[in-house]
C-alpha positions, 0 to 999 in steps of 0.5 A: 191107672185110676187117679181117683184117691179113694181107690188108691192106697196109702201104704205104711210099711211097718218092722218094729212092733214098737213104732207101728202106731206112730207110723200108722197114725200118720198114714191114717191121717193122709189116708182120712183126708184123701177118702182113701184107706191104709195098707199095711204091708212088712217084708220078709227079706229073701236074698238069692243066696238064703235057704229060702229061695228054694221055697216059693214067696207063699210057703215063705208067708205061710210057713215062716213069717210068723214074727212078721205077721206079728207086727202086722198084728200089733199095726192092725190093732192100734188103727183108727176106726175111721179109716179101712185097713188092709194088710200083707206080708211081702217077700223081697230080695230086699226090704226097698225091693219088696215095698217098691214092688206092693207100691207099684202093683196098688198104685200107691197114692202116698208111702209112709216109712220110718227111720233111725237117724237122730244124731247121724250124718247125711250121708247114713240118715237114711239108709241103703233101703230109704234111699233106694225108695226116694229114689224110686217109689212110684207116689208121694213119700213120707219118712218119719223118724220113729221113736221121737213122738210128739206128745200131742200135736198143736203146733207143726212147723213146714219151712219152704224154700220152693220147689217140688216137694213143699206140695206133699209136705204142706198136705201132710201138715194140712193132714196131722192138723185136721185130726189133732185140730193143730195150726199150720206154721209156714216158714220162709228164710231170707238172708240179710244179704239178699231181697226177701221177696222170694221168701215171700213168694214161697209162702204164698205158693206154700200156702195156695197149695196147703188150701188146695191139698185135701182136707177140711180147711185148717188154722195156718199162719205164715212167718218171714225171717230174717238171719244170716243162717237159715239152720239157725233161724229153722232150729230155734223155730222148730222148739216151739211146734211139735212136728216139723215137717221137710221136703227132702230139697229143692232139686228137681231130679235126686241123683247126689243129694237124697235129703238136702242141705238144710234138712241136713243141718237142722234135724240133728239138732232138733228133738221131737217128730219130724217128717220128710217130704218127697214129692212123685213128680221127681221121680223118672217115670220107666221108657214104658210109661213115658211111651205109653204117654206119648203113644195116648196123646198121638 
């Protein structure tokens, strides 16, 4: 595969005409700082037992996508002129089916998603089609939720606790930062029953990758607290930026727990945009890949 990010998109799927800008504005800005360009893609469902499955993926397009193609129409228009665009319709025996799909056939540098769960248990705040593409996307993802959209952008608050994915959550930070000429807030939560220096230790290593993530170098400032709950330490912080941005959780392999534990205290308290991070290196590569690997180091 080309590692080379300029040749590897970031794809954006989009269905609802009415979040197509935030979700595009997000990829664009990962995309910008990457050198690299946005594909749009939107899926065109067709189950075995649909009518359409007698008719072939490209009748189905030509033929009977003209909403979808609307809502790549509306994607298209609010792009930024900085970025190149591409766009398709996908036909899928399901939505995560047909992403999952366009992700491994453009090796995919980053996806961008959205998602419905303001007020929802963990269980449902993702989705049978998210939670297919946590699991299994093949690149760095992005869930954002749609429709709560910061009104402009100074501030974006990334909480850290270790693990896999503080990497893709401090480079899309880095990112919506150099575009909006926003601040970085790092936060690390100790207890007061414990030593803090881990807290610090994931600042530090938030912060190193931050500098490392691609981009122009952007205004970050570091924050260790103390308190009892770390829910209620991130909730009352997260009032004061505009974006707040989660790795899904600290295990290094999702089976059981697809956002985390934290995540899933805090975000049905909070209001405004907020964006989960999972990092690729938890996904398990096929037998073919790991092969493939094997065989090219023998």
């Amino acid at each position: 595969m080309n590692s080379s990010l300029e040749t590897r998109p970031v794809l954006v799927a989009v269905a609802n005409p009415d979040h197509v800008e935030q979700l595009v504005r997000t990829a664009s800005d990962v995309a910008r700082c990457g050198d690299g360009h946005v594909k749009i893609v939107s899926v065109v469902v067709k189950p075995h037992t649909s009518p359409f499955s007698v008719y072939s993926d490209q009748a189905i397009v030509e033929r009977f996508a003209q909403d979808t193609q609307d809502v790549l129409d509306a994607a298209t228009a609010v792009a930024p002129d900085d970025v190149s665009i591409e766009r398709e319709v996908l036909v899928g025996r399901s939505v995560a089916s047909g992403i999952l799909t366009a992700t491994r056939q453009t090796d995919t540098q980053a996806l961008v998603v959205g998602w419905h769960g303001r007020r929802t248990r963990t269980e449902s705040i993702l989705g049978s089609n998210l939670d297919q593409l946590i699991k299994y996307a093949p690149s760095d993802l992005y869930v954002e939720r749609v429709g709560d959209e910061a009104n402009g952008v100074d501030s974006i608050l990334v909480p850290v606790a270790g693990g896999p994915h503080v990497r893709p959550a401090v480079a899309a930070a880095k990112a919506i930062a150099a575009r909006n000429d926003a601040t970085v807030h790092v936060l690390s939560v100790g207890t007061t029953n414990e030593n803090s220096d881990s807290a610090c230790d994931h600042i530090e290593t938030a912060v190193m990758q931050l500098e490392n993530a691609p981009g122009p170098d952007v205004a970050v400032e570091t924050r260790l607290a103390v308190g009892d709950d770390t829910t209620d330490v991130i909730v009352e912080a997260a009032v004061d930026h505009d974006i707040l941005i989660f790795g899904v959780t600290r295990q290094s392999v999702i089976r059981r727990r697809l956002v985390g534990s934290i995540p899933q205290r805090v975000i049905p308290r909070t209001d405004g945009t907020v964006v989960l991070a999972r990092s690729v290196d938890v996904v398990e590569k096929p037998t073919f890949d790991r092969l493939r690997r094997l065989w090219r180091r023998s």
